[in-house]
N, C-alpha and C positions, 0 to 999 in steps of 0.2 A: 568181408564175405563176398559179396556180387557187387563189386563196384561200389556206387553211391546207395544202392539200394537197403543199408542197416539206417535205422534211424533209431534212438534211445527208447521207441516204444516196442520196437520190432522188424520187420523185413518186410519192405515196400514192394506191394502188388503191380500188376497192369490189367485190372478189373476194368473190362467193357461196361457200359452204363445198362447195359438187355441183360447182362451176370450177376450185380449187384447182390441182387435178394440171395443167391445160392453163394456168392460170397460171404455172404451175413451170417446166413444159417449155418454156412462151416466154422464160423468164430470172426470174419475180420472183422477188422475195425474200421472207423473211416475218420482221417486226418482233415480236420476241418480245412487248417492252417496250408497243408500240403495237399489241399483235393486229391487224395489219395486214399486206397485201401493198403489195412498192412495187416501183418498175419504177426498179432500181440507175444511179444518176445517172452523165451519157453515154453511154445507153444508150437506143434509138429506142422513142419511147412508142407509134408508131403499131400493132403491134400489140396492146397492150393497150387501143388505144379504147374497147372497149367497157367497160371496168374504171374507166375516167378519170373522175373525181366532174364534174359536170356545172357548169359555168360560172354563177356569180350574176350576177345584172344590177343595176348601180348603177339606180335610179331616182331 
């Protein structure tokens, strides 16, 4: 999908630690293992966009 960012539970955030709570209450999750938030697979990313690690471009 976006690089590194699928992991088997779902699609790895870039949640500031001030966004947390409002990441919460939209559904993420939080990866102990990975200090990371992730938006729990089949589950609509759109509003976590802003959270969504930003797309590489092949050159």
């Amino acid at each position: 999908m976006l690089g590194n960012t699928m992991i088997k539970r779902g699609v790895i955030l870039n949640v500031p630690f001030s966004e947390k709570d409002e990441a919460k209450e939209l559904g993420a999750r939080w990866d102990p293992d990975l200090r990371k938030w992730f938006v729990p697979a089949g589950k609509d990313t759109r509003p976590f966009s802003r959270w969504l690690p930003e797309k590489k471009e092949n050159n």
